[in-house]
N, C-alpha and C positions, 0 to 999 in steps of 0.2 A: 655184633653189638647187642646188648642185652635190652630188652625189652623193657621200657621205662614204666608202663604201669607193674609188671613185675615185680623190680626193684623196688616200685611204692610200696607194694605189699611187704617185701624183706626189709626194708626200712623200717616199717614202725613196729611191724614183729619184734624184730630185734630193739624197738624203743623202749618194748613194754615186757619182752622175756624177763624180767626182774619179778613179773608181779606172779610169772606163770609159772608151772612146775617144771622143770629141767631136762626132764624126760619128753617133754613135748616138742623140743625144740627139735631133734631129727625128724619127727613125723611129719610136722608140717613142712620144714624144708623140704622130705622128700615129697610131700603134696606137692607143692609148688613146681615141685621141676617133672611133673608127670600130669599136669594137672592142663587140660585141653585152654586155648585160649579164649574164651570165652570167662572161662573163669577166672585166670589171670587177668582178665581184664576191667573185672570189680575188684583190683585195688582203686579204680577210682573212684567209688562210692565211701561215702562218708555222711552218716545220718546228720543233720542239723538240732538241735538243741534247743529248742526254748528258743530262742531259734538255735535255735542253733543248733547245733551242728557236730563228727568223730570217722573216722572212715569206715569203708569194706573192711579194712583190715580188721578192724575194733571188732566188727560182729562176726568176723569168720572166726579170727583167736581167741574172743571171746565165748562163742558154741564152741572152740574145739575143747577148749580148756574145760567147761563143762559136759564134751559129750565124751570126753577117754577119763577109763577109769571109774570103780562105785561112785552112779550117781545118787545122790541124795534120793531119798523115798519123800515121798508124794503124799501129803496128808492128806486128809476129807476136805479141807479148804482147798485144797492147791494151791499151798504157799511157794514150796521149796520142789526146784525139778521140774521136769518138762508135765504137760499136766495130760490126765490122758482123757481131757475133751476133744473130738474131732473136729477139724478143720472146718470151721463154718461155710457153706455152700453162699456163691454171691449168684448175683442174678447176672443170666446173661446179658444184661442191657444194662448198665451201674441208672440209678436215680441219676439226672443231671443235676444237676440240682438247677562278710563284711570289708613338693621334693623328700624324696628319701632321707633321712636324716641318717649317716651311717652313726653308730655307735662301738667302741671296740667289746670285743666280746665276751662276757662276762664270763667270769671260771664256771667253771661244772660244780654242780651246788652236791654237795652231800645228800643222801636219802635217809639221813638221820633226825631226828627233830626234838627239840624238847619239848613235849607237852604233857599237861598234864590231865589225867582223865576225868570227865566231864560222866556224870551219873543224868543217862541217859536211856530211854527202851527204845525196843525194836520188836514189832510185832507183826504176826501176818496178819494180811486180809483175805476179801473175795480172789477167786481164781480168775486171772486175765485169759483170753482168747491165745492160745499160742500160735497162732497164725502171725498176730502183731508183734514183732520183734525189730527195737530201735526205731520207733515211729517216732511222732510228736507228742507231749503231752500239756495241754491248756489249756488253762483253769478257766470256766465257765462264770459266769456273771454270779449265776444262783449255785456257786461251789461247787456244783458239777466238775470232771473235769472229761475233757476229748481226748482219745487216743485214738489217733488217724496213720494209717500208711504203713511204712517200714517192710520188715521182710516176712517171707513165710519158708519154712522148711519142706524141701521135698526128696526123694532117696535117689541113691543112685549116679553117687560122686566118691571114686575109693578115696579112702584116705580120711575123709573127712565124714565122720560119724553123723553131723548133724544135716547132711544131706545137702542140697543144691539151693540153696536162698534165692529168691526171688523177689522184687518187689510186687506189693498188690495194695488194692484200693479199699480193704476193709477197712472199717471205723466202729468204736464201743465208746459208753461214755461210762465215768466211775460216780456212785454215789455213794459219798463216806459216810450220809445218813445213817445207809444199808452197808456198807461194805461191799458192795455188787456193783460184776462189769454188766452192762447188754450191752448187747446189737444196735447198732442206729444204721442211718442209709452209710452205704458205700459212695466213695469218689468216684468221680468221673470216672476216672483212669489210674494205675497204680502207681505209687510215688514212692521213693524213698530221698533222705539224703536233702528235704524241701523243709521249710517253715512254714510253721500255723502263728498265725497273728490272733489274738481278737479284738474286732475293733468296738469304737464307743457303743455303737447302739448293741452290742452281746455275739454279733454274728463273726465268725471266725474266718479272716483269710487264707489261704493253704494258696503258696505259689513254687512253683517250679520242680526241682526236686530230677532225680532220675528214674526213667522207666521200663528202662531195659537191660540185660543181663548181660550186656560188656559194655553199660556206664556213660554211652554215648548219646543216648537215647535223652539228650536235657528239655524238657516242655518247656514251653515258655507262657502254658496258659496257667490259667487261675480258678480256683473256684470259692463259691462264699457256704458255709454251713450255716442252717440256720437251727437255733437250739429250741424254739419254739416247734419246729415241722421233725427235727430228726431226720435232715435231707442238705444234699449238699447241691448247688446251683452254680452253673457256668458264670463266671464275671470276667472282662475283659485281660488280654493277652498282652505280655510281656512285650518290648522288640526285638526282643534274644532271649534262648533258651538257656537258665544256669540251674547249676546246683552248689551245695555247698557255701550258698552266700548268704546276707543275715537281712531280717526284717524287724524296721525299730517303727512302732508308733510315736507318731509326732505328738506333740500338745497340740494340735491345731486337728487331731483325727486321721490325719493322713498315715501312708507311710511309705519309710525309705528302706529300699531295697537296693545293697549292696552287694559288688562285687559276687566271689563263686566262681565256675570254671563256667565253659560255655560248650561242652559238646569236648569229649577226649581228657586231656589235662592239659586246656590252654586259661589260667587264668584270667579274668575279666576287671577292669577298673570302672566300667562306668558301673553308674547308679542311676535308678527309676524312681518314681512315686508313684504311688496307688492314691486315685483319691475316691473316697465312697461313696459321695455325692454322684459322682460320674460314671463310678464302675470302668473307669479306665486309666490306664498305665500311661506317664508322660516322662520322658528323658530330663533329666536333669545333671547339675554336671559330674567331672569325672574324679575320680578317688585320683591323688598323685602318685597311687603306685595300683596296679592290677595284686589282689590279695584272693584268698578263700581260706575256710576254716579260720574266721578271724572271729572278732565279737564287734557291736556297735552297741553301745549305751547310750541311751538319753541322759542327757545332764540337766542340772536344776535350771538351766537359764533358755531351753528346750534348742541346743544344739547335742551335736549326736558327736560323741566318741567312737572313733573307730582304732584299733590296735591290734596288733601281731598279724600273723595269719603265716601262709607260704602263698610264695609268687612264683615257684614253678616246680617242678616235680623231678628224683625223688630230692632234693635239698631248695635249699632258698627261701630258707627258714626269716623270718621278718622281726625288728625290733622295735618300727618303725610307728607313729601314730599320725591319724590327722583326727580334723575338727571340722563336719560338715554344719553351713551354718542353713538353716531353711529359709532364710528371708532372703537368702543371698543366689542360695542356691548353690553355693559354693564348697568347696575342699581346701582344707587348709591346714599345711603340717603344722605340728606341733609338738613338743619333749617325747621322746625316745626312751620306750622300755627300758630297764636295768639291764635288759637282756632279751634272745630271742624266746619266743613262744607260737605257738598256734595248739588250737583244742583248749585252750583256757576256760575258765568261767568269768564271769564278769557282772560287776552288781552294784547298783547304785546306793550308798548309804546315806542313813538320815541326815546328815551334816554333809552331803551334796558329793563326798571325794567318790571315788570309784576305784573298788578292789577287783584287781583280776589276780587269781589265783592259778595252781596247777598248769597242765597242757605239759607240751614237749617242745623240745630246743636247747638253747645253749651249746655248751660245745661236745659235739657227736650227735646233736638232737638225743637227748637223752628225756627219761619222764623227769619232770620237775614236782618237785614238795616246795619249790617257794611261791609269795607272794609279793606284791607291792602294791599302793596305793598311789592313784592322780589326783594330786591336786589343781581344780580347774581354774582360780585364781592366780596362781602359780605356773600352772600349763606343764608342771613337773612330777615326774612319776620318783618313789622314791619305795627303796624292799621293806618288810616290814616282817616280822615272823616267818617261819617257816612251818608246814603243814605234817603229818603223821603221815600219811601217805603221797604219793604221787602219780604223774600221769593224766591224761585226760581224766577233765572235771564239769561236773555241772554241781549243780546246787542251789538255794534258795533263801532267801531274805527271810527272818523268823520277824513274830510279832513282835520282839521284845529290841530289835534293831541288830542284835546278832546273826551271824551267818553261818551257813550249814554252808562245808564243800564234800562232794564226795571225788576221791581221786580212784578212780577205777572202784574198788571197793571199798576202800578205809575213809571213813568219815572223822571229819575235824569241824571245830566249832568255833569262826573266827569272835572274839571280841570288841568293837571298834575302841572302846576306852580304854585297855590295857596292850592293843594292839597284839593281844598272845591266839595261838590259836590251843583249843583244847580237843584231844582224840575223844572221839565222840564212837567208837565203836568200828567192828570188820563186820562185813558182809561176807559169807562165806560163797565159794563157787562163782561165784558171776559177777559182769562192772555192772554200772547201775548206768543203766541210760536216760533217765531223768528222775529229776526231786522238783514235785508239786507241792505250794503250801495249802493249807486244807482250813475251813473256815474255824476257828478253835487253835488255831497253830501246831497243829502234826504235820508232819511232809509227809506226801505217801512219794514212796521210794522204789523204781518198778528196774529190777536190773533184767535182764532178756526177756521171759516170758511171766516174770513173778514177783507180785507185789510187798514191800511189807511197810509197814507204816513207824516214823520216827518221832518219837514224843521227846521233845527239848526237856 
């Protein structure tokens, strides 16, 4: 019998072989099947995004795909390519401081799109620390933003040029003042695969995440950053350890912590709240299906969207939605994606609907270039344009009510009034593992270890 995080990993490799060059596809397979299990065993990592969230696979094929082959040269900024600052020294003691409704299955969408091109820049900034790769990144009160956790490279893995990934507890913060990363305190402990919050009074929650190099390894503790000291701070512990699951702030301050795996790839349904007054974690109730890699939205009426995800591994792809209420406390399904997904993006627009775009699914789990919009009046999700690119997506709400998606590297620029999306430009070499908006409306745009900045 074949090794189920294994196959996780040949799974979405092969979701995303489309976007990769052709010739990579034997190396890695032959990686895979020579490859010690400890390694095999981070296909269950999956960075979270905003919160959210993408897997181990995403940043293994993702470095390989950038480390075979001329890489890009390295400017004096260190925009483009691995940068060659050294691995920042931490301290040995760290500062303490998302009922089932079945749906039948929707056809496999084309990876073709109309759109049309949108006059758009893309420019470099400062050099990121390359230690941080697929962390978090959250936008600070005073425009700053934090990039916390994720992996680091180390040598000494054939096959795989970018070396031995690891999670670690380094943290920088960006100032687009300056276009420059530093140093801030270090986490507790190293995380990948976890969600940064920030809450009302500016201080940023970082919960769960995974810590160890066969993915088993889920915390269940928390820590709070504080952006005034440069220091991150123990706050109270989960009552189970996940990863991969989502953190939505409430209107009321709080927040709800959904589903994720809980140690291996046994996904979780229940959900937590964090509240800050108390600095402690309380059970509340349970999702009606165990999800991860899903998204939660807050809605205008301040109940929370929850939609797609996978409920077990390597298939069990979800179409599925509910609607957690906070006064209730409660989980409550509700209309059924067009289709399945998980790795989507998801974004609250001016006029209250909620666009989840990209991610993977439908039939063969394949990357998807489409989208649809929820109607919360309604409780109905319905397709709406389709995207230039595909694949696991994040992206960001512009000042103008337009949306930026990027689907691994091809960026699109949804419209909510004409409902069209417009190709907004390629990233060359690498996915983009998050788009922050920046005070001025640029997104800075950081794909593995290297930032560049998107002016609408």
């Amino acid at each position: 019998m074949s090794d189920p995080v294994d196959e996780r990993l040949r799974s979405y490799y092969q979701s995303i072989q489309s976007d990769a060059p052709g010739r990579l596809e034997a190396r890695v397979a032959r990686a895979l099947d020579s490859a010690p299990a400890p390694l095999a065993a981070r296909a269950a990592w999956r960075p979270a995004f905003g919160l959210a969230a993408v897997g181990a696979a995403v940043v293994i094929v993702a470095l390989v795909v950038r480390g075979i082959g001329p890489g890009p040269t390295a400017s004096p900024s260190g925009v483009i390519g691995p940068s060659a600052s050294p691995i920042p020294t931490a301290s040995a003691t760290p500062t303490q401081g998302p009922s089932v409704t079945t749906t039948p299955t929707a056809p496999t969408p084309t990876l073709s799109a109309t759109t049309t091109p949108v006059r758009t820049g893309l420019r470099p900034t400062g050099a990121m620390s390359p230690v941080l790769i697929q962390g978090t990144a959250t936008p600070l009160a005073d425009g700053r933003v934090l990039f916390a956790g994720g992996m680091s490279r180390a040598t000494g893995v054939p096959d795989f040029p970018i070396g031995n990934p690891h999670p670690v507890p380094y943290a920088e913060v960006y100032d687009p003042a300056t276009g420059q990363f530093t140093q801030t305190g270090s986490m507790a402990e190293p995380r990948v695969i976890f969600t940064a919050t920030r809450l009302r009074d500016g201080r940023v929650l970082v919960v769960g995440g995974a810590d160890q190099m066969d993915g088993f390894g889920n915390p269940a503790t928390a820590e709070l950053y504080d952006p005034a000291t440069g220091k991150f701070a123990a706050t109270g512990s989960m009552s189970i350890g996940r990863a991969e699951h989502t953190a939505t702030l409430l209107a009321d301050g709080r927040v709800l912590v959904t589903g994720g795996y809980g140690g291996g790839t046994s996904p979780l349904a229940s959900a937590e709240i964090y509240d800050p007054a108390t600095g402690k974690f309380k059970a509340t109730g349970s999702m009606t299906v165990a999800r991860h890699n899903h998204t939660a939205t807050l809605l205008a009426d301040g109940h929370v969207l929850i939609a797609g995800g996978q409920t077990e591994n390597p298939s069990g792809t979800l179409a599925s939605a509910e609607i957690y209420d906070p006064a209730t406390g409660t989980f409550n399904s509700t209309g059924s994606m067009t289709g399945t997904r998980y790795g989507q993006y998801a974004v609250k627009l001016a006029d209250g609907r909620i666009l989840i775009a990209g991610g993977t699914g439908g039939s063969g789990d394949r990357p998807l270039n489409t989208a649809e919009l929820y109607d919360p009046t309604a409780g109905k999700f319905s397709r709406t344009a389709s995207m230039a690119g595909a694949g696991s997506a994040v992206g960001a709400l512009l000042t103008d009510g337009r949306v930026l998606v990027v689907c691994v590297s091809t960026l699109s620029v949804f419209d909510p009034d004409s409902g069209v999306f417009e190709a907004a430009g390629q990233l060359k070499d690498d996915s983009v593992a998050s788009a922050t908006l920046l005070p001025g409306g640029r997104v800075l745009l950081v794909a593995s270890d290297y930032p560049q900045l998107f002016q609408p």
